[in-house]
N, C-alpha and C positions, 0 to 999 in steps of 0.2 A: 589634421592628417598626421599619420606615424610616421617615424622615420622608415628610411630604406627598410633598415637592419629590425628594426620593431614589426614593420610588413613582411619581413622575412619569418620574422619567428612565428606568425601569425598561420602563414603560409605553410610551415612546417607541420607544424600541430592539426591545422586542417590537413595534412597529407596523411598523416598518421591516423587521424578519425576515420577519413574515407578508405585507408586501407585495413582498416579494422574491422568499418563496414562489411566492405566488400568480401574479406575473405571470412569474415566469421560464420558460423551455421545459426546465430541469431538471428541471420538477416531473412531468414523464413519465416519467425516465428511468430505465432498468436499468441499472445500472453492472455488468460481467463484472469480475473480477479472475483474473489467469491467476497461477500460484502455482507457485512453485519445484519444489516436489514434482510437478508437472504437472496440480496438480487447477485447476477453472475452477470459480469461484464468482459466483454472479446475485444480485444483490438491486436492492428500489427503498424510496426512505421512501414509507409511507402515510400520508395524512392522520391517519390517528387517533392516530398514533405520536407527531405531531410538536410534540403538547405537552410530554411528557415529556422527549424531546430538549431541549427548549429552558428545562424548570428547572422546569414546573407541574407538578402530583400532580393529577392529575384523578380519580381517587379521593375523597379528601379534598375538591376542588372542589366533586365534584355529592355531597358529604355535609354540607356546609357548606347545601345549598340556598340560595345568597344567588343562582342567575340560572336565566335561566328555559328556557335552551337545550339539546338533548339530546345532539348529539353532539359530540365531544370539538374539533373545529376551531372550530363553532363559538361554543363556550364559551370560546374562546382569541379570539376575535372577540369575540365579546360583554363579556367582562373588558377586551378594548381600549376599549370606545365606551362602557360604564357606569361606570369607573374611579376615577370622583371616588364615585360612589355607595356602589360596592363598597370603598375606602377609607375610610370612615364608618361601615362594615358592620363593620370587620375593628376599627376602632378603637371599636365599643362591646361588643364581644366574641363578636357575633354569629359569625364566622369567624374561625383563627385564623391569621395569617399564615406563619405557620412550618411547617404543615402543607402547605397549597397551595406555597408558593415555596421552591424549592431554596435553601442555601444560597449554593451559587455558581451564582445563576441567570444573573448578569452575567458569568462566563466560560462559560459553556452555549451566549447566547447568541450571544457572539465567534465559539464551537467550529463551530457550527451553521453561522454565517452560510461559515466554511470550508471546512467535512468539504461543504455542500452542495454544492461545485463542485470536489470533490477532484481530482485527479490522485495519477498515480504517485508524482511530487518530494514529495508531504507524507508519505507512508508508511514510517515505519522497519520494520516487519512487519506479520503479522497470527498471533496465538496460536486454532492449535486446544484450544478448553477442554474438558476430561472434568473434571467436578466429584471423579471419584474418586481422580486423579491429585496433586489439592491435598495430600488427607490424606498422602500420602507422607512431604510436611516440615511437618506438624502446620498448613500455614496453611489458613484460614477458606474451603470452596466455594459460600461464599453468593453466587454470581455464576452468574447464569442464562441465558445466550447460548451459543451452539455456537463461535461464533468471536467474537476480540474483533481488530479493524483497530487497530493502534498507531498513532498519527499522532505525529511529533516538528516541533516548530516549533523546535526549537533552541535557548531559554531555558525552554521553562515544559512542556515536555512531563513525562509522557506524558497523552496525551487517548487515552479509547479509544471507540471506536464499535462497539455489539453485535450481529452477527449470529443470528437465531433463524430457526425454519421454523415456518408457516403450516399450518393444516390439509391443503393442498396440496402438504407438503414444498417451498413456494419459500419461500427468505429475503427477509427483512424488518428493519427497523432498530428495535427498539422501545426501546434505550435507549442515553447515552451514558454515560460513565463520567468524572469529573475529580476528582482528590483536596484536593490542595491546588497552591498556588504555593509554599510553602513545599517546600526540597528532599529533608527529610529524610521529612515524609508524602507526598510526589511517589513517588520511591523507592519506598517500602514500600507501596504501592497494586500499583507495577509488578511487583515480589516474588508478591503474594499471586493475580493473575492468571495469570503466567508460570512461576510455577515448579514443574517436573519434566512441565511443556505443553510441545507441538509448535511449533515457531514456524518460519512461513517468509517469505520473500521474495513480495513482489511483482514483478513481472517489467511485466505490463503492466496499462493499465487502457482501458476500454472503453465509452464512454458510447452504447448502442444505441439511441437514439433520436435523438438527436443529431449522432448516428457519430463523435463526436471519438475521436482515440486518442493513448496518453503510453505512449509507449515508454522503458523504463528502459537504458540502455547500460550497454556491460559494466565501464566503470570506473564508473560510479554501483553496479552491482553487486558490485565488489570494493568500492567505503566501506561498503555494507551490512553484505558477509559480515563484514569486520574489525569493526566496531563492534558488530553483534551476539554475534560473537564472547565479546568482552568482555564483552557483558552476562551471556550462556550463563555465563560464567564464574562471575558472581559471582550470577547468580538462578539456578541450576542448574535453565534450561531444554535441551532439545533444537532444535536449528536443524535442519531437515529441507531438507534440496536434492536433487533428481537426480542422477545420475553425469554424465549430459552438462552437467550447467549446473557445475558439480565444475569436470571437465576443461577445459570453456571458461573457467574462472577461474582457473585452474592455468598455463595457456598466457597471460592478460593479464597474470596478474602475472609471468612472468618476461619478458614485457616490457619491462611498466612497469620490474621490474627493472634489467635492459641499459639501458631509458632515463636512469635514474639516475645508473648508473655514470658512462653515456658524458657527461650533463651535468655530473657532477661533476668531469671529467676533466678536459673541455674549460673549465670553469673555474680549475681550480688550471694549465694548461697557460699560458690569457690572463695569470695571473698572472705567471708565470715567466719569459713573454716580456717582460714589461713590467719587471720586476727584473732582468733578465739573467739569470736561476737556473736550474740545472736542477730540470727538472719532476720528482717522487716517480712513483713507478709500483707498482699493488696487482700481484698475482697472477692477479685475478679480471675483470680489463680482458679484451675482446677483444683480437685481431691485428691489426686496424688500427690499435686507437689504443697498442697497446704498437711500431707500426712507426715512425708518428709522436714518440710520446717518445724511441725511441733515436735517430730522426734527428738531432732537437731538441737532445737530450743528448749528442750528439758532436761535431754542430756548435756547442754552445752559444755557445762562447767559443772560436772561429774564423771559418772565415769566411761560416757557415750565414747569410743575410740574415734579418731580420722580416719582408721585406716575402712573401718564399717559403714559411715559417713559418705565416705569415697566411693568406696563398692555400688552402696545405693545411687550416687549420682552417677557413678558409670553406668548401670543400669538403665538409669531414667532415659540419658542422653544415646545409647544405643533403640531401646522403644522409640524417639523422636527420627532416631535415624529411618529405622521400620517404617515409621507411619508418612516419612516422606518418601521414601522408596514406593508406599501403594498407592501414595496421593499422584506419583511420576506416570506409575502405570496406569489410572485409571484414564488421569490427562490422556493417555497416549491413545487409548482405547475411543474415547470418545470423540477425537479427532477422527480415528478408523471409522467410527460407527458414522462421523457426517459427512466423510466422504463415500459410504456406501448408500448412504438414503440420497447424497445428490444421485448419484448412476443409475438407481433404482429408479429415479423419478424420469429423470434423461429417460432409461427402457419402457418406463406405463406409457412416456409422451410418445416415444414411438410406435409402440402398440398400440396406443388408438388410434395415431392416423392411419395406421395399417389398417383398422377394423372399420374406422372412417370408408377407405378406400375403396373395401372389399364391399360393404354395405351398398355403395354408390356403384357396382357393378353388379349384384344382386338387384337391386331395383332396376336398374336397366334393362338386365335380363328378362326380368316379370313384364316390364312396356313393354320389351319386343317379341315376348310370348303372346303375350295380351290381344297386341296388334296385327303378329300373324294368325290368329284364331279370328277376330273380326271380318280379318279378308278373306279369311276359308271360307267365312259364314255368309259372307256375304257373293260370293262368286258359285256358293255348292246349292244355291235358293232356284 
């Protein structure tokens, strides 16, 4: 159990969460996530959820009977305003501390104060969980959410946040996941989630209430595919992508490729000119810039100028500039282009069950034409 003063601070931070909560216009909101495989997934936090999130066992709370409020918000209110009392409670044994507070309630509530205003930029994946899929490689399925959202902050990850369905089949957040900050139980949390599960990409995220949107681009999408990669690798999950999101990644990276090259070129070229040397040339260089080097390389040590030299590489390196400026806008375009065929597809779905609808009120109609000409016929004999 914590000190007074360490319960204090605890207590603080929770007051701060919950009035974050409470006054922010997130606390409406549906988040969409559109997902590499093409599926589109909804959820929002509910109130009742959002003790657990944050590191309390509300179970154990209202077993303890030390407050006098029913439902799960506000006994997370009430633990705020009563807290010297309730820490008097806990220290003559009437409640046990350990029971109620998570052990890492203090990264729960960091996680929380994040994951609540997420975007795309926090998202390394998100794992579809089949509990049956764990036993494959002996590890433990005691993990109860349908999807679990990976969040990487870049030193202390992985955080997961758990996706479940509602009597209603809609998703809902009922719990979050944090192992340790140490790397080696970090790890092995990540292992016992992920491995021989479906894992894909975030693509975009969607605050529907809000209407904010965080569009992921396609070089943010190739650091994804490579770094999951590697994980696949060594957690022996599957990475699930589309054949178009594939292709579109297929095509940036031999971009980015060509980009490489050609930056690398035209550095060891600056070099050369600046030495007087001649510049090396790969195999795998385009025609321009192997045109450039033999120029370079014949003139070298004659009577080729630098200042001509230069001109041609300023050139070269303005066209690279060009060609990334169209490569920005095509990205951009065909972001536009996938969020008009999702809308499009949303409007056909709608219009069929309109035509569904209308159809099943046309047929009706015809029975009860049908049925009133039988009775005519049968009452005008």
């Amino acid at each position: 159990m914590p000190t007074k003063y360490a319960f204090e601070q605890i207590i603080m931070k929770l007051e701060e969460i919950v009035r974050l909560y409470k006054n922010s216009p997130f606390r409406f909101n549906k988040y969409k996530l559109y997902l590499s495989n093409g599926k589109v997934i909804e959820f929002s936090f509910k109130p009742q959820n959002i003790a657990h999130l944050l590191g309390i066992n509300i179970t154990s709370l209202k077993a303890s009977r030390i407050l006098l409020s029913n439902t799960a918000f506000e006994m997370i209110e009430e633990l705020i305003d009563r807290y010297t009392a309730i820490y008097q409670k806990m220290a003559n044994g009437e409640a046990c501390y350990k029971d109620i507070f998570s052990p890492f309630i203090k990264e729960k509530l960091a996680f929380f104060e994040k994951v609540f205003r997420f975007n795309s930029h926090d998202i390394l994946g998100i794992c579809h969980y089949v509990p049956a899929r764990s036993y494959i490689n002996g590890e433990p399925n005691n993990y109860g959410c349908e999807y679990y959202i990976i969040f990487d902050d870049g030193d202390n990850y992985p955080y997961f946040l758990g996706l479940k369905k509602d009597q209603n089949s809609r998703f809902y957040v009922p719990s979050s996941l944090i192992s340790s900050f140490e790397e080696e139980k970090s790890y092995k949390l990540f292992g016992e989630i992920t491995a021989n599960q479906e894992v894909m990409l975030v693509n975009n995220v969607l605050r529907t209430n809000t209407g904010d949107k965080f569009y992921i681009t396609n070089a943010e999408k190739l650091s994804l595919v490579q770094k999951l990669s590697e994980l696949a690798r060594t957690y022996n999950f599957h990475m699930i992508v589309d054949s178009d999101y594939i292709h579109t990644l297929k095509k940036i990276m031999k971009i980015y490729d060509k980009e490489d090259k050609v930056s690398r070129f035209l550095s060891s070229l600056t070099l050369a000119i600046m030495q007087h040397k001649q510049v090396k040339m790969s195999d795998d260089l385009d025609e321009a810039c192997k045109d450039l080097a033999d120029a370079y390389n014949l003139e070298a040590l004659g009577s080729f100028s630098s200042s001509e030299l230069l001109d041609e590489l300023r050139k070269l390196r303005e066209e690279l500039k060009r060609a990334k400026v169209t490569i920005d806008a095509k990205e951009q375009l065909i972001l536009t282009q996938q969020e008009t065929i999702t809308q499009q597809k949303d409007e056909i779905n709608a219009l069929q069950q309109d035509l569904g609808a209308k159809n099943q009120e046309i047929t009706t109609l015809s029975q009860f034409k049908e049925d009133a000409f039988q009775l005519f016929k049968k009452y005008s004999n």
